[in-house]
Residue frames relative to the residue before (quaternion, step in Angstrom):
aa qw qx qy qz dx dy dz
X 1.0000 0.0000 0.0000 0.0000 0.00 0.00 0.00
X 0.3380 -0.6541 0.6173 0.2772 3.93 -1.25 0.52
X 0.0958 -0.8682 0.4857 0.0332 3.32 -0.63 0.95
X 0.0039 0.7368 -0.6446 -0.2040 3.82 -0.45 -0.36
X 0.2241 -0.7138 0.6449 0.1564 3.60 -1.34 0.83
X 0.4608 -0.3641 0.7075 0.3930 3.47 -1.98 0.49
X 0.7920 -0.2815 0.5310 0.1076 2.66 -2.65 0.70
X 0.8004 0.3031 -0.2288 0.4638 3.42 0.50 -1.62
X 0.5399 0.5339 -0.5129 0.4004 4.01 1.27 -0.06
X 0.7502 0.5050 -0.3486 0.2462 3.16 0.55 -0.62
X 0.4871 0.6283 -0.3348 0.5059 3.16 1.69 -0.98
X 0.7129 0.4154 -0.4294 0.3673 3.71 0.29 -1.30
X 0.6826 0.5287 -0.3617 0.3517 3.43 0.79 -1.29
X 0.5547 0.6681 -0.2446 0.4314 3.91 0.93 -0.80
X 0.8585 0.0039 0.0177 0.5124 3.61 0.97 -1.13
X 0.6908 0.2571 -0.3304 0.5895 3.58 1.06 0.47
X 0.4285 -0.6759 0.5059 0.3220 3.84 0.89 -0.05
X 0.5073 0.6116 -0.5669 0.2172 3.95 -1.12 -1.75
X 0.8372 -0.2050 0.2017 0.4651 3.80 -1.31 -1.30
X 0.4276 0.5508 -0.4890 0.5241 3.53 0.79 0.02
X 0.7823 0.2802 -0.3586 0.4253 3.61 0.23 -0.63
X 0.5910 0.6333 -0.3585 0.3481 3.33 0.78 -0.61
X 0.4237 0.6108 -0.4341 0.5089 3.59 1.71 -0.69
X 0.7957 0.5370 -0.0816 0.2679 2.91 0.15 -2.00
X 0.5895 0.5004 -0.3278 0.5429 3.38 1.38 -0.32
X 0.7488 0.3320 -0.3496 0.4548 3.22 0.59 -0.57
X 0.7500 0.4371 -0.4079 0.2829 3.62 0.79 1.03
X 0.3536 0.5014 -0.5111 0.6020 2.54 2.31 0.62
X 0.6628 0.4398 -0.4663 0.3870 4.22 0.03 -0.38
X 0.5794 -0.6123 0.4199 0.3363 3.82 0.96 -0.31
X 0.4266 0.6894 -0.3876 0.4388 3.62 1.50 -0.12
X 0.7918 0.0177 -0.2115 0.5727 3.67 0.86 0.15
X 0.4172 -0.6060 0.6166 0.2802 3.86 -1.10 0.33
X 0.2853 0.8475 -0.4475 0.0114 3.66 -0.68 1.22
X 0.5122 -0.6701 0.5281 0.0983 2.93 -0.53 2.46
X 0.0023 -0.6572 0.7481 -0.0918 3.20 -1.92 1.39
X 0.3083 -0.7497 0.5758 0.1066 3.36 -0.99 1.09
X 0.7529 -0.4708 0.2769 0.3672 4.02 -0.96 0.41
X 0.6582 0.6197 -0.1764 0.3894 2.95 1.48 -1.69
X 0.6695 0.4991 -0.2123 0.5076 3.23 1.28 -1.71
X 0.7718 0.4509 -0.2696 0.3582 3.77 0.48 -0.34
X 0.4115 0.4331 -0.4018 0.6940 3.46 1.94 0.26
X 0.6073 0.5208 -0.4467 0.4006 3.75 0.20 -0.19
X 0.7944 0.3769 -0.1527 0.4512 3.16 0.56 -1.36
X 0.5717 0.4922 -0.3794 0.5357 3.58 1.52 -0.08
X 0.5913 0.5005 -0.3793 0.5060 3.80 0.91 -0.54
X 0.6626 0.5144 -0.3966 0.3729 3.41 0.27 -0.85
X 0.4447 0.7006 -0.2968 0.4725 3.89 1.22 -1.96
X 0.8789 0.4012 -0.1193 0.2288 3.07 -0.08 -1.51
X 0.5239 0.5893 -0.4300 0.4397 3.62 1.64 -0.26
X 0.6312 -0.6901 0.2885 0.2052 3.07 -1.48 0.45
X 0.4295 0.6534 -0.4654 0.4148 3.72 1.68 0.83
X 0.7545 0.5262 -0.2280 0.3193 3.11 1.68 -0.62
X 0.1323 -0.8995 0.3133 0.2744 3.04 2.37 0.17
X 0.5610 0.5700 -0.5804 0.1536 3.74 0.34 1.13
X 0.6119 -0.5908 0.4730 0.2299 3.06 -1.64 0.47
X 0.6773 -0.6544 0.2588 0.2146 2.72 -1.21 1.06
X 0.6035 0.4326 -0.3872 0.5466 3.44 1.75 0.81
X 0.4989 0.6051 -0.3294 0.5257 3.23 1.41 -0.13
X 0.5465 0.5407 -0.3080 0.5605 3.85 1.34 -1.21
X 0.6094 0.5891 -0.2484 0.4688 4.06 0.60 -1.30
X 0.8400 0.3068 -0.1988 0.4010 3.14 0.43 -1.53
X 0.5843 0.5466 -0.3726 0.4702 3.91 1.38 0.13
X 0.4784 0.5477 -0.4073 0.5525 3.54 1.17 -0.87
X 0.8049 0.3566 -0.3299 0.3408 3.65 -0.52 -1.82
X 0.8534 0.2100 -0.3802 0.2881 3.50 0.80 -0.53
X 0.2264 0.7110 -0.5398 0.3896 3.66 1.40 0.97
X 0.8169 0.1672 -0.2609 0.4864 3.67 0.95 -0.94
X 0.0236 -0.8021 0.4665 -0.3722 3.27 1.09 1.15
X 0.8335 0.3092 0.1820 0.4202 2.79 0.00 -2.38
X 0.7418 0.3274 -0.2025 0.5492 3.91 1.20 -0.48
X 0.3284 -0.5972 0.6980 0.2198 2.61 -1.78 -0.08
X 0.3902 -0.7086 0.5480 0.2128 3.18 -1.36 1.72
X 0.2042 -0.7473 0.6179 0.1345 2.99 -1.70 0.63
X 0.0224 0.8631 -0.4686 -0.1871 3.70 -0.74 -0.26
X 0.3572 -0.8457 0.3376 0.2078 3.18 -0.01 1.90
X 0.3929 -0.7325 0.5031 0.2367 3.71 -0.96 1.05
X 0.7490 0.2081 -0.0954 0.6217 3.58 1.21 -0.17
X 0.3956 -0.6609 0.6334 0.0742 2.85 -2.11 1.37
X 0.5008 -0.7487 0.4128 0.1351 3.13 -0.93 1.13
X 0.1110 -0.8830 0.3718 0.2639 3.99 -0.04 0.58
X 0.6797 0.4925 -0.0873 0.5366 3.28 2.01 -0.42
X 0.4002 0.8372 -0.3171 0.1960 3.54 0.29 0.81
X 0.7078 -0.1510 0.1062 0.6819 3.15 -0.42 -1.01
X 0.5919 -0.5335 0.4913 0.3516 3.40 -1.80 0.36
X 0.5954 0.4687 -0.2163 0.6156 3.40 1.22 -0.12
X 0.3277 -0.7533 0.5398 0.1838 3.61 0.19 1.42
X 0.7268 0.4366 -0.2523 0.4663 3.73 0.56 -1.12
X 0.4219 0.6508 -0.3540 0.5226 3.28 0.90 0.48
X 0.6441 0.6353 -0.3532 0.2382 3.81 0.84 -1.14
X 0.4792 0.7417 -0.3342 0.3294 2.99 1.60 -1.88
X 0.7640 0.4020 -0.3053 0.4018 3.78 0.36 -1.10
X 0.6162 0.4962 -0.2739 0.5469 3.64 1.28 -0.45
X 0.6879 0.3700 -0.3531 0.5150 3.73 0.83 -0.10
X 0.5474 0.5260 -0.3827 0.5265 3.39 1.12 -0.28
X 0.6708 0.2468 -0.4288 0.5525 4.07 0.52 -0.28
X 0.6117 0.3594 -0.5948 0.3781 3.63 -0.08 -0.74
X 0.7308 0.4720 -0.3972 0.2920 3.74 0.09 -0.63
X 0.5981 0.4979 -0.2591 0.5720 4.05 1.44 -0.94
X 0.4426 -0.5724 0.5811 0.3724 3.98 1.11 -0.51
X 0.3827 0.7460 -0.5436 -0.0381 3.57 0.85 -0.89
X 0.3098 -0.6879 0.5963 0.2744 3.80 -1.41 -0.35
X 0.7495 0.3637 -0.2426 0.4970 3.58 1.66 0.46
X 0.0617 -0.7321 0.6574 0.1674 3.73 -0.68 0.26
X 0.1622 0.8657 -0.4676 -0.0750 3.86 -0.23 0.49
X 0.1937 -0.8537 0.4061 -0.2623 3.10 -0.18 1.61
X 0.0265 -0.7599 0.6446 0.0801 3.89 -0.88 0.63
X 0.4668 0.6801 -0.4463 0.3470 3.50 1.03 0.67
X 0.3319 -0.8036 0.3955 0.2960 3.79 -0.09 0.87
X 0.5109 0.6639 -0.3365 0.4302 3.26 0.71 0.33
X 0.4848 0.4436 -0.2605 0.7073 3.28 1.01 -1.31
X 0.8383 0.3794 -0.2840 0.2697 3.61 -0.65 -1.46
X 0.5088 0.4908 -0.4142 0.5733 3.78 1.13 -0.12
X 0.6762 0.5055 -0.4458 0.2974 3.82 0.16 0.14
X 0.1157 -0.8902 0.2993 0.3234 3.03 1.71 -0.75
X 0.7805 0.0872 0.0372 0.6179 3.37 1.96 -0.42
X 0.0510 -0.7722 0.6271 0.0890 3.68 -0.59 0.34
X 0.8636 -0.0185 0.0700 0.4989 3.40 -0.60 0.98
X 0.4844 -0.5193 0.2901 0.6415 4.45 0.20 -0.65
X 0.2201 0.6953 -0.5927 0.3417 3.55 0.36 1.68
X 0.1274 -0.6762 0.6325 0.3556 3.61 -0.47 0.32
X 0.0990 -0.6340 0.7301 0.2350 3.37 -1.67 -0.37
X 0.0955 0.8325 -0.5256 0.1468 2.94 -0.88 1.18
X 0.5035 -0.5083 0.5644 0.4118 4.12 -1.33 0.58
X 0.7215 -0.4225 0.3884 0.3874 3.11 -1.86 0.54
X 0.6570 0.6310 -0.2632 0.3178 3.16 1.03 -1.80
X 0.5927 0.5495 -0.1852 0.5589 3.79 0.98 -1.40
X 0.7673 0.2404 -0.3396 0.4880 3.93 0.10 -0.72
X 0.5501 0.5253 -0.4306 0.4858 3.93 1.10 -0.20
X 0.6894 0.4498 -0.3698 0.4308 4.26 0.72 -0.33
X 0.5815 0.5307 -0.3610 0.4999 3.39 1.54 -1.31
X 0.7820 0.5386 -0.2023 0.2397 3.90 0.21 -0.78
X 0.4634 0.6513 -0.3025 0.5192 2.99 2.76 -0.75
């Protein structure tokens, strides 16, 4: 499957492990193609970088380089005008329309109240872990 992850999977999957990682494993083993977009990877480096998550600013480096490790950059050619109710939210929807993906996976209620963009699913970690059993 082409996936794209929220920010807040990766974060859970990074510092508390459970199904977030399990997502995430299966794009370090190669069992899913996951597309990352510029925007999404300054997100997920801002977030790293606050101070509950006490890492250092090589530790912050060393999560980014190996986020794009594991993906594949995209750069979306188009801004979305209709999306989430949360504008800051699109970035993850321009990043599949742009990877083709067939997944948005996402613990952000916004995202998750769309249930679809276009023949995207959106879906919780929990939901894309039953669809995949």
């Amino acid at each position: 499957m082409k996936v794209v992850l929220d920010a807040n999977i990766f974060i859970s999957a990074l510092f508390w492990g459970g199904n977030p990682r399990s997502v995430l494993e299966r794009a370090i083993n190669k069992s899913d193609d996951l597309f990352i977009s510029k925007e999404i990877l300054d997100e997920i480096e801002d977030v790293i970088g606050r101070p509950k998550f006490h890492a250092g600013k090589n530790e912050v480096e060393y999560y980014i380089k190996s986020i794009e490790e594991i993906s594949n950059k995209v750069v979306p050619k188009n801004k979305i005008k209709k999306g989430s109710r949360d504008i800051t939210d699109n970035k993850y929807i321009e990043c599949a329309i742009a990877a083709n993906a067939d997944f948005i996976i996402s613990g952000d209620a916004h995202l998750l109240e769309l249930r679809k963009y276009r023949k995207i699913k959106i879906v919780s970690v929990k939901e894309y872990l039953e669809l995949i059993q």
